[in-house]
Biopython code that builds the backbone (N, CA, C, O; Angstrom):
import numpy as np
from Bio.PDB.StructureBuilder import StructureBuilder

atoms = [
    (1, "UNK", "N", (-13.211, 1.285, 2.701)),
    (1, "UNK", "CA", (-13.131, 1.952, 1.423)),
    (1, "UNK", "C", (-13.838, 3.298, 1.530)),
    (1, "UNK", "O", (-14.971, 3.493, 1.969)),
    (2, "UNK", "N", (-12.776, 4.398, 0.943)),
    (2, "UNK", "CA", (-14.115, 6.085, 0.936)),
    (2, "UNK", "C", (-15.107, 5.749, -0.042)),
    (2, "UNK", "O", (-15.047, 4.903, -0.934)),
    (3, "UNK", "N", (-15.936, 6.462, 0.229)),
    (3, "UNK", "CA", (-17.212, 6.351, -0.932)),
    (3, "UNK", "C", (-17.308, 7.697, -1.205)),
    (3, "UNK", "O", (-18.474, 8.036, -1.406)),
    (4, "UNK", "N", (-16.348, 8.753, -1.297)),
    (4, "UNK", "CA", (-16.605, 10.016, -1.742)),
    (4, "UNK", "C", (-16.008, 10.294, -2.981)),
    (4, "UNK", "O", (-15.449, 9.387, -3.597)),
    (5, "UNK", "N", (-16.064, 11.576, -3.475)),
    (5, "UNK", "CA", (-15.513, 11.704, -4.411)),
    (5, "UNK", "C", (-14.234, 12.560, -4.141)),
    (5, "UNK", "O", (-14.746, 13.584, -3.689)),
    (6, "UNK", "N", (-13.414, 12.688, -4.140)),
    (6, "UNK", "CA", (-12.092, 13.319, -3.924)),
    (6, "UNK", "C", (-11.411, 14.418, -5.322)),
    (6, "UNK", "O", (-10.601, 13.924, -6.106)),
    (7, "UNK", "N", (-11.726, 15.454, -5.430)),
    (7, "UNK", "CA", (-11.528, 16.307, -6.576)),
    (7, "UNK", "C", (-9.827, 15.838, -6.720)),
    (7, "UNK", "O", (-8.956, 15.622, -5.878)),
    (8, "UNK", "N", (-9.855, 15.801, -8.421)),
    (8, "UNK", "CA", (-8.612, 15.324, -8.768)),
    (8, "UNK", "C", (-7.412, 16.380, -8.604)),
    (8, "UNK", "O", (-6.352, 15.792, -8.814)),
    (9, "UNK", "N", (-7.240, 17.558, -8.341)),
    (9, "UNK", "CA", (-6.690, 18.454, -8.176)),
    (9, "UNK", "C", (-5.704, 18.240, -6.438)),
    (9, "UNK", "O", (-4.568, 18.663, -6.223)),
    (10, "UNK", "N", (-6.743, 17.347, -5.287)),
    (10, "UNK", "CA", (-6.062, 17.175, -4.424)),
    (10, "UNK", "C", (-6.124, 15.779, -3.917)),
    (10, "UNK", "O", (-6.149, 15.391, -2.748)),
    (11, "UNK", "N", (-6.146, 15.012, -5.167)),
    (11, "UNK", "CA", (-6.123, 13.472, -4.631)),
    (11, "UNK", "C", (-5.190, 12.852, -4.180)),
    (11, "UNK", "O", (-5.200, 11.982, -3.308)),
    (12, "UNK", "N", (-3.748, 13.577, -5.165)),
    (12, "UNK", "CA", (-2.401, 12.611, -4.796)),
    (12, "UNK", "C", (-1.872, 13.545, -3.380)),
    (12, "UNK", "O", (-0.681, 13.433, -3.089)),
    (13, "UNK", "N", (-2.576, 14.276, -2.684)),
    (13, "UNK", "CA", (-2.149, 15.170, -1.260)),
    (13, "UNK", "C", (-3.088, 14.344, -0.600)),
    (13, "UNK", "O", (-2.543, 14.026, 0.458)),
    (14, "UNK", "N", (-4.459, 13.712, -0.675)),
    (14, "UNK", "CA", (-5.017, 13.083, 0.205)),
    (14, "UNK", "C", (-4.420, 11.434, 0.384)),
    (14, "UNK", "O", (-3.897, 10.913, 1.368)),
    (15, "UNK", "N", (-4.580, 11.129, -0.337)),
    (15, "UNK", "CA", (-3.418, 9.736, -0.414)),
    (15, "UNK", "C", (-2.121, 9.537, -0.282)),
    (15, "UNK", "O", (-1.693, 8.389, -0.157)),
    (16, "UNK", "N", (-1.258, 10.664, -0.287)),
    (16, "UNK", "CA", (0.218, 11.194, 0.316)),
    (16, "UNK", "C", (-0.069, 11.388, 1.947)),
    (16, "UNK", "O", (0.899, 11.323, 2.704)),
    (17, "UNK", "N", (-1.102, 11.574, 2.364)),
    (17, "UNK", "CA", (-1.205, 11.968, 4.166)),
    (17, "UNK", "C", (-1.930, 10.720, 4.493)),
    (17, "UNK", "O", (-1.987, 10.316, 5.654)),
    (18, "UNK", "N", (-2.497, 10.083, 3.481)),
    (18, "UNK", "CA", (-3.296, 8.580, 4.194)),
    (18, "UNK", "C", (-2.149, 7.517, 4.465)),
    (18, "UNK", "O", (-1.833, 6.985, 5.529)),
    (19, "UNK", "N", (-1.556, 7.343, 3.043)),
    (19, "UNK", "CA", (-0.243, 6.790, 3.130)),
    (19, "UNK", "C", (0.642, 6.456, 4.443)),
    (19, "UNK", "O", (0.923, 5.411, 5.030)),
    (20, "UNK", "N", (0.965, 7.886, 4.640)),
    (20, "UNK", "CA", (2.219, 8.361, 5.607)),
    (20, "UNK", "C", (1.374, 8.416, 6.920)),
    (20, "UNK", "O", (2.176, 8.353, 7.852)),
    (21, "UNK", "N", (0.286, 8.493, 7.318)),
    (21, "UNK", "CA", (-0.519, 8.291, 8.441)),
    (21, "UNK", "C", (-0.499, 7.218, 9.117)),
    (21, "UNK", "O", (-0.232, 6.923, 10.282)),
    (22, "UNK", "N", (-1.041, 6.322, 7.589)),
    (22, "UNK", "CA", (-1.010, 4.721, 8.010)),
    (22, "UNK", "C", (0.006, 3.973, 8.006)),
    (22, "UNK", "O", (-0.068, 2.852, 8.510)),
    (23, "UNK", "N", (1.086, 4.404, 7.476)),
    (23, "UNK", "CA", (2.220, 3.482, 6.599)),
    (23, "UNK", "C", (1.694, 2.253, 5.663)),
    (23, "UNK", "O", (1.889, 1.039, 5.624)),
    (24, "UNK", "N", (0.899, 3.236, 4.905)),
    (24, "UNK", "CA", (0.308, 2.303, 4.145)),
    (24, "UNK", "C", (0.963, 2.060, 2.466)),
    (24, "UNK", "O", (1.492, 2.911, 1.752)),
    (25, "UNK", "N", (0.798, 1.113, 2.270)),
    (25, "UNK", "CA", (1.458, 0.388, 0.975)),
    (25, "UNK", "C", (0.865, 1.092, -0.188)),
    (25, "UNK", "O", (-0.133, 1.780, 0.023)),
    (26, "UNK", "N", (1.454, 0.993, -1.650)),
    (26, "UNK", "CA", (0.366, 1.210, -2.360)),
    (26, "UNK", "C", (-1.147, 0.141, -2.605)),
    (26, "UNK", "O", (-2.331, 0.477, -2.575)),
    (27, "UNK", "N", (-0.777, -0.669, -2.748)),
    (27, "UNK", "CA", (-1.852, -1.755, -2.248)),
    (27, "UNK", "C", (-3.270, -1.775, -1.583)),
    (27, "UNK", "O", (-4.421, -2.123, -1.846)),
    (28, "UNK", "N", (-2.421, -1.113, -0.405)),
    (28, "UNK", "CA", (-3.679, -0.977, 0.682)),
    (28, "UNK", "C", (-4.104, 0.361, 0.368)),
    (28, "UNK", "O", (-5.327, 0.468, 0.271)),
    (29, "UNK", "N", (-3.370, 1.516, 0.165)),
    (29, "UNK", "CA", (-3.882, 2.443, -0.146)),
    (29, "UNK", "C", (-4.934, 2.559, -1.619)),
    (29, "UNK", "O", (-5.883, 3.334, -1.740)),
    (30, "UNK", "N", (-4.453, 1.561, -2.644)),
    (30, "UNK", "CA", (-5.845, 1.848, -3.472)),
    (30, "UNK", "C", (-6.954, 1.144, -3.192)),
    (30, "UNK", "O", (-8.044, 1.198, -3.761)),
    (31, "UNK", "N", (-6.582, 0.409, -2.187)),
    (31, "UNK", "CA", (-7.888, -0.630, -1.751)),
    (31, "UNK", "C", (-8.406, 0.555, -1.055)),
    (31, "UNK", "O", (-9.420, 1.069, -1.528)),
    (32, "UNK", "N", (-7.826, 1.113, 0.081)),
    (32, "UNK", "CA", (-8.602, 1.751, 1.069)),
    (32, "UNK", "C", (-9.770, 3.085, -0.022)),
    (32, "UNK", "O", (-10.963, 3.362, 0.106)),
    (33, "UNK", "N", (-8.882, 3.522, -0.852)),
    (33, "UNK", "CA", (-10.198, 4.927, -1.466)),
    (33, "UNK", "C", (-10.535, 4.189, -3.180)),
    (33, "UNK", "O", (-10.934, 4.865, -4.128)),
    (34, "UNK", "N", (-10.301, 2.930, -3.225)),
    (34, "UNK", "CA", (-11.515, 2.193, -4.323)),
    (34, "UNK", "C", (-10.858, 2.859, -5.464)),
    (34, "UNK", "O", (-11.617, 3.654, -6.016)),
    (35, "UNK", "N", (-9.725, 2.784, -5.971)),
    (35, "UNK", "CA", (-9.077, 3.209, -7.255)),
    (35, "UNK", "C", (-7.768, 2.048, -7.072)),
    (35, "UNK", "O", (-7.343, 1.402, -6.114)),
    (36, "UNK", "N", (-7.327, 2.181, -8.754)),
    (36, "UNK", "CA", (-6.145, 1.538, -9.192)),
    (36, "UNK", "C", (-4.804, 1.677, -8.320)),
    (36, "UNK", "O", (-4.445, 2.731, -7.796)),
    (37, "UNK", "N", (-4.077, 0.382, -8.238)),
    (37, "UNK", "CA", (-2.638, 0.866, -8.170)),
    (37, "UNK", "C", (-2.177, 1.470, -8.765)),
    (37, "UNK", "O", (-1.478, 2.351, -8.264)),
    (38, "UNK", "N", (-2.266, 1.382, -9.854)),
    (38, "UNK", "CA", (-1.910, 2.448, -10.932)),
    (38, "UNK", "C", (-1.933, 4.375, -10.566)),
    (38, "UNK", "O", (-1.249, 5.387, -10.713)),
    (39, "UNK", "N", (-3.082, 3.958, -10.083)),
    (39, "UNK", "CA", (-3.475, 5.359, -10.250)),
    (39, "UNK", "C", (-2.943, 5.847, -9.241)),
    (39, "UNK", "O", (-2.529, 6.998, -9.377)),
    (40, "UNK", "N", (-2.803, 5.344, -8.219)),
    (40, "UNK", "CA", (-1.704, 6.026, -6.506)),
    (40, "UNK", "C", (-1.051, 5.790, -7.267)),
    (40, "UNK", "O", (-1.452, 6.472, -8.210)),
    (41, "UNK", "N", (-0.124, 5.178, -7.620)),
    (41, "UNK", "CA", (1.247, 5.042, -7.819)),
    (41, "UNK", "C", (1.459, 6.588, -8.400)),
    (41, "UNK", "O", (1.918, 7.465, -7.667)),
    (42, "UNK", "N", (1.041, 6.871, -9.934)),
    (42, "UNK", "CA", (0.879, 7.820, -10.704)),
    (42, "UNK", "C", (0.848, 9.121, -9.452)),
    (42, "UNK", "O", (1.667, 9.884, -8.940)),
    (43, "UNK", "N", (-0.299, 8.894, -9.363)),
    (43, "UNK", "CA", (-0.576, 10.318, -8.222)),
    (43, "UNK", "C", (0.581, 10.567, -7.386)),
    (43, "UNK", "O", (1.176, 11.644, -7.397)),
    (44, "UNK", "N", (0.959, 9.418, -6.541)),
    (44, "UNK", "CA", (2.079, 9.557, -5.791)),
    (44, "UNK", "C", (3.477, 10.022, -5.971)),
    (44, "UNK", "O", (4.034, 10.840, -5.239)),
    (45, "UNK", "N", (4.023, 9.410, -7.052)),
    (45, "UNK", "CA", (5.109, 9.820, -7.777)),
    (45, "UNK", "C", (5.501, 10.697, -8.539)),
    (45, "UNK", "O", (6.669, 11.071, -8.649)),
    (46, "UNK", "N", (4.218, 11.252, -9.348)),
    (46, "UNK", "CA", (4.110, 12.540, -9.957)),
    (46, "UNK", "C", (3.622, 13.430, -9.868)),
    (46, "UNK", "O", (4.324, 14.439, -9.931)),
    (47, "UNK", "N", (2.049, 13.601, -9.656)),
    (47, "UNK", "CA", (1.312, 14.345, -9.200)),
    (47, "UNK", "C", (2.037, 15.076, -8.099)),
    (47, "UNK", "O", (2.238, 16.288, -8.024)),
    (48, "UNK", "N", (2.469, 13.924, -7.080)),
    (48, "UNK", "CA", (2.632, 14.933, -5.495)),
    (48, "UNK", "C", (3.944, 15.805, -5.986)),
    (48, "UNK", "O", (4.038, 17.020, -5.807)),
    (49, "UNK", "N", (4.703, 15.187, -6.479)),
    (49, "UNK", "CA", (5.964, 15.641, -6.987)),
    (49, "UNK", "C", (6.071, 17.751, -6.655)),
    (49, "UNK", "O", (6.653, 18.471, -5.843)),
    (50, "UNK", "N", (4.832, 18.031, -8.214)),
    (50, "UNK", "CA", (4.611, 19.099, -8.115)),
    (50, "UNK", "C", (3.233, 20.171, -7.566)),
    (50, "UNK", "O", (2.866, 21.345, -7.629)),
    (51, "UNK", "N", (2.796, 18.787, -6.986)),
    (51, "UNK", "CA", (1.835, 19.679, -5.376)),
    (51, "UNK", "C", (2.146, 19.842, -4.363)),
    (51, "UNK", "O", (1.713, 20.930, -3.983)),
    (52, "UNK", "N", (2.861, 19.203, -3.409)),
    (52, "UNK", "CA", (3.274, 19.244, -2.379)),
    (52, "UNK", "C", (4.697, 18.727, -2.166)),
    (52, "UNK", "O", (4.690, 17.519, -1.931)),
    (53, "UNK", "N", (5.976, 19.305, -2.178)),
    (53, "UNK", "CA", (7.192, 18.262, -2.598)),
    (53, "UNK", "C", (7.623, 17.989, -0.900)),
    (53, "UNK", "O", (8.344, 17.033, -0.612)),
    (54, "UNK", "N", (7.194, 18.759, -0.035)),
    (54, "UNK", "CA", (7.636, 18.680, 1.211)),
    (54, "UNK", "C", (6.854, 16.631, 1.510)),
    (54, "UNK", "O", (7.462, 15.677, 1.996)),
    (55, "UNK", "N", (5.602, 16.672, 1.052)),
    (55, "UNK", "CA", (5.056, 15.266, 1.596)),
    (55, "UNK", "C", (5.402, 14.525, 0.566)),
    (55, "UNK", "O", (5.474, 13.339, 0.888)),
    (56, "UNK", "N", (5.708, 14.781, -0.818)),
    (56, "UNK", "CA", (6.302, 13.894, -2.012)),
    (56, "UNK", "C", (7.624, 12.956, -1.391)),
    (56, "UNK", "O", (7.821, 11.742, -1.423)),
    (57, "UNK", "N", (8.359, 13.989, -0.866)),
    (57, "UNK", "CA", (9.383, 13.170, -0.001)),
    (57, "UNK", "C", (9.260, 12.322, 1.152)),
    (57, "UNK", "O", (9.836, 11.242, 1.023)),
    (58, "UNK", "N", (8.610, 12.532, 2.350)),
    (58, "UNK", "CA", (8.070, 11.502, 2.757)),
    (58, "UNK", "C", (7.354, 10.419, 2.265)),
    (58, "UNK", "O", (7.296, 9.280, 2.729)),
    (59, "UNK", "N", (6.769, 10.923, 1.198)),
    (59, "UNK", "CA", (6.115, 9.423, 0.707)),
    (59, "UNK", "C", (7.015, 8.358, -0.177)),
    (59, "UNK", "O", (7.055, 7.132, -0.270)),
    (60, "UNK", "N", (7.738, 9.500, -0.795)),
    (60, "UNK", "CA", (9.076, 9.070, -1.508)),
    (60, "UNK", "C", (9.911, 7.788, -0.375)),
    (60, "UNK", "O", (10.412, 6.791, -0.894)),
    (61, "UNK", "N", (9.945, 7.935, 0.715)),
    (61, "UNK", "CA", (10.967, 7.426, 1.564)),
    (61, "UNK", "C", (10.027, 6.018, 1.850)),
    (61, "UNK", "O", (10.203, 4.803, 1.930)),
    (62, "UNK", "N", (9.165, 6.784, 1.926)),
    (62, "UNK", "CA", (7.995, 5.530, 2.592)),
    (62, "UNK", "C", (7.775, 3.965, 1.354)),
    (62, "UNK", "O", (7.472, 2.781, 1.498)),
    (63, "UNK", "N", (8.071, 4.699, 0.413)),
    (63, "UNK", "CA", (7.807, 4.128, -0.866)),
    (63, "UNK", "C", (9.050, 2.855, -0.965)),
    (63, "UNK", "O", (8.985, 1.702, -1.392)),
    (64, "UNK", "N", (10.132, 3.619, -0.386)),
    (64, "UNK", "CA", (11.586, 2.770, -0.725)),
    (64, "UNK", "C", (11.178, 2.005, 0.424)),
    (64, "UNK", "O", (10.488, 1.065, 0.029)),
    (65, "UNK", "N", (11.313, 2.001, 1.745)),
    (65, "UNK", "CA", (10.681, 1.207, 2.351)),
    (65, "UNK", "C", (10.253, 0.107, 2.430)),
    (65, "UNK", "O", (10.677, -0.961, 2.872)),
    (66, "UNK", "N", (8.961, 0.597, 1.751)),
    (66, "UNK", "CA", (8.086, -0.735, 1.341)),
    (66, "UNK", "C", (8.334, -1.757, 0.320)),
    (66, "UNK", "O", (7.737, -2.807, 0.083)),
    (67, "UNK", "N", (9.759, -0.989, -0.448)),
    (67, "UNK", "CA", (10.345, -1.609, -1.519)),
    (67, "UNK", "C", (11.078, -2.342, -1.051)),
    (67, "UNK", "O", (11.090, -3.504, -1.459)),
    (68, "UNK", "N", (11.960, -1.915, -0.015)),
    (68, "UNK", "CA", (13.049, -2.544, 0.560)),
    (68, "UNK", "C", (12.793, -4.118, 1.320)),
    (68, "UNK", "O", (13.338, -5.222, 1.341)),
    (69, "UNK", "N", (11.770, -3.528, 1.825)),
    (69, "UNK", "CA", (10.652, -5.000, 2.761)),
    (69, "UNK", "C", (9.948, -6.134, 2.164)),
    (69, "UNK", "O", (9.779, -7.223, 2.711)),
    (70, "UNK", "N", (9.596, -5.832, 1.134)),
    (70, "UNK", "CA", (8.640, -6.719, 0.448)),
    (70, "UNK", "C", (9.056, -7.885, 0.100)),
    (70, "UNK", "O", (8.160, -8.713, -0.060)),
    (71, "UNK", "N", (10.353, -8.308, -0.109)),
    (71, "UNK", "CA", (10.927, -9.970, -0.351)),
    (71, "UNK", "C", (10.565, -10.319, 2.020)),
    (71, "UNK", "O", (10.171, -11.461, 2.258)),
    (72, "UNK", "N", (10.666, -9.761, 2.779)),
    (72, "UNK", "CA", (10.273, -10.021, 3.739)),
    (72, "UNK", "C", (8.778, -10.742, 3.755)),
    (72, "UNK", "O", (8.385, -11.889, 3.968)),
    (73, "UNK", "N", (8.109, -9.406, 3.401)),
    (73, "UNK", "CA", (6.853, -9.724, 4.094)),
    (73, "UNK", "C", (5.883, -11.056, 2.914)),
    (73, "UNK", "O", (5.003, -11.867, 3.203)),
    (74, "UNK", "N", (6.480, -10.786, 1.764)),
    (74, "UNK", "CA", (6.434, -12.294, 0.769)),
    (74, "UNK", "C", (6.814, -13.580, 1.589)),
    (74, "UNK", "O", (6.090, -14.574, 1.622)),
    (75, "UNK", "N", (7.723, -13.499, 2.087)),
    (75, "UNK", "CA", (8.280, -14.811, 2.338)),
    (75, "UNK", "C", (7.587, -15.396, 3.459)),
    (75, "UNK", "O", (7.252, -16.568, 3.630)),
    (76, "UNK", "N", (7.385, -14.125, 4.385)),
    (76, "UNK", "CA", (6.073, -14.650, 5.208)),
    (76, "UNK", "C", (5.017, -14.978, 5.007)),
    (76, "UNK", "O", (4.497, -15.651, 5.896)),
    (77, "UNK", "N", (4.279, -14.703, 3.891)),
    (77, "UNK", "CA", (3.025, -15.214, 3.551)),
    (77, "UNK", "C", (3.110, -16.111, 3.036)),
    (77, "UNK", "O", (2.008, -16.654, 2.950)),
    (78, "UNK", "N", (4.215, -16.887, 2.387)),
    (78, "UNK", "CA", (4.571, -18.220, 2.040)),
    (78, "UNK", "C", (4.524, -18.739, 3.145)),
    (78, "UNK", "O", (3.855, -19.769, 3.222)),
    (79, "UNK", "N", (5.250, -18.197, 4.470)),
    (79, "UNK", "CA", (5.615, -19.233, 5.937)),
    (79, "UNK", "C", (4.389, -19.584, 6.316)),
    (79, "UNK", "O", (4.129, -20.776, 6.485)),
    (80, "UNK", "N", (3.169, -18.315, 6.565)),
    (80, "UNK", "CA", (2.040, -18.339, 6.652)),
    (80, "UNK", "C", (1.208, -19.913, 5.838)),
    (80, "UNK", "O", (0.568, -20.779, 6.435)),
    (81, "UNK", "N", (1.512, -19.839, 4.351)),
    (81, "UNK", "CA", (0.567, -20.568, 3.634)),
    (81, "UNK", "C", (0.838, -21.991, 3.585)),
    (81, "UNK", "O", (0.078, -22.916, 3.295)),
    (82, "UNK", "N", (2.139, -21.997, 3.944)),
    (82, "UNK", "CA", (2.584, -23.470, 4.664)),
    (82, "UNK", "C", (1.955, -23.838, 5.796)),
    (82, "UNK", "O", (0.980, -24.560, 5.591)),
    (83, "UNK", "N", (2.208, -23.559, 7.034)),
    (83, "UNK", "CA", (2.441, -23.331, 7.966)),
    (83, "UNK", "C", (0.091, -23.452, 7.851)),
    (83, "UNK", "O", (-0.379, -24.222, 8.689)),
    (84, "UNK", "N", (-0.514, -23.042, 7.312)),
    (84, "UNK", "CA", (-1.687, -23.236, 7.382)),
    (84, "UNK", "C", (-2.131, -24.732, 7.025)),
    (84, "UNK", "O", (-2.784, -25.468, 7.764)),
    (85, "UNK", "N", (-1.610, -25.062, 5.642)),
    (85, "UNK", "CA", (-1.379, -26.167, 5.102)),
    (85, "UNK", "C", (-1.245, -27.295, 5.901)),
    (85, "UNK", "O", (-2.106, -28.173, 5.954)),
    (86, "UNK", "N", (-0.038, -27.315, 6.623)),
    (86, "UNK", "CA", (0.169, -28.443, 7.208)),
    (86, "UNK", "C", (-0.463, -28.780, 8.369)),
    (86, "UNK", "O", (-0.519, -29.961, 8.708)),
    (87, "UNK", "N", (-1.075, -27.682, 9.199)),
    (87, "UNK", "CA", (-2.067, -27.978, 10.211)),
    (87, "UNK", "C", (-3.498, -28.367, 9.592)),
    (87, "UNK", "O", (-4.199, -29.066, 10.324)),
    (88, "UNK", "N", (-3.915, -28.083, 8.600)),
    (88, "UNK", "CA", (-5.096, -28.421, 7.750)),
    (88, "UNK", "C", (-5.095, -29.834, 7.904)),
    (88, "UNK", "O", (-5.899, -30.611, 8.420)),
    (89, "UNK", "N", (-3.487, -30.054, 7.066)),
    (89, "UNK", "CA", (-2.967, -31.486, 6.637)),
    (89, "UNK", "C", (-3.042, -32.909, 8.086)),
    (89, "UNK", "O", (-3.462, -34.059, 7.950)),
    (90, "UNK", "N", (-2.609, -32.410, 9.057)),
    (90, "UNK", "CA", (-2.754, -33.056, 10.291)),
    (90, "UNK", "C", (-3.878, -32.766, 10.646)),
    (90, "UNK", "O", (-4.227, -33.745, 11.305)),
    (91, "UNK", "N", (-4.917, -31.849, 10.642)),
    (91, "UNK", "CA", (-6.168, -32.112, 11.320)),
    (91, "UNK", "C", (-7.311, -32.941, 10.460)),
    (91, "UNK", "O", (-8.509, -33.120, 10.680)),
    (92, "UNK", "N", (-6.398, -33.395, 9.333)),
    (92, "UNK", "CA", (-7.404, -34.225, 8.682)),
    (92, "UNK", "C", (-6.976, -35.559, 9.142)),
    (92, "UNK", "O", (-7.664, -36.573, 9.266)),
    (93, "UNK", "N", (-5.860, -35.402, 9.349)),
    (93, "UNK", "CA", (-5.724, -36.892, 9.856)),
    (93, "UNK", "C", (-6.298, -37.422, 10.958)),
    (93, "UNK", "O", (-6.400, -38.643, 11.076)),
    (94, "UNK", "N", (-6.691, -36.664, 11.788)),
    (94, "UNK", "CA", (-7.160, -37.195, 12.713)),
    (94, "UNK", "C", (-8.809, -37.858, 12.623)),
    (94, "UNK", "O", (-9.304, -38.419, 13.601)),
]
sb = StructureBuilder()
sb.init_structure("model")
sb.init_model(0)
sb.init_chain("A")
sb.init_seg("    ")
for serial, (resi, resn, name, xyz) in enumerate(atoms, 1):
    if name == "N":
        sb.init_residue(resn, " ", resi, " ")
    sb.init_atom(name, np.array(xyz, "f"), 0.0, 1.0, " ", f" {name:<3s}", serial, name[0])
structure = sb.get_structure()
């Protein structure tokens, strides 16, 4: 998590290059600098819009992406939470 303060004037450009650096989600990205989803989202979608439109679009793309994926990477964390479960479930049996 940053522990700085990030002037609001270039927040949704610092989180538009963290983003696209990391391929990071919105998720992880408000986890990573300690603010709302909300508030990336906002920043991201609008803010960058008319600060930077050259990285608005990359993040734009990055965004569909992660949209596009997410019944994926859900379904894995179900496979995951099974899949934990039932080895739990057999090592108690023993």
């Amino acid at each position: 998590m940053i522990h700085f303060v990030i002037s609001d004037g270039r927040r949704a450009e610092v989180i538009g290059l963290y983003m696209i650096e990391h391929g990071a989600t919105v998720r992880a990205a408000s986890a990573h600098f300690g603010i709302s989803k909300s508030t990336v989202h906002k920043d991201v979608t609008t803010d960058l819009r008319h600060q930077n439109p050259a990285l608005f679009t990359a993040v734009a793309e990055l965004l569909e992406k992660n949209k596009s994926e997410r019944h994926l990477r859900g379904g894995e964390a179900t496979r995951q939470k099974y899949s934990r479960a039932e080895k739990q479930k057999d090592f108690l049996k023993i």
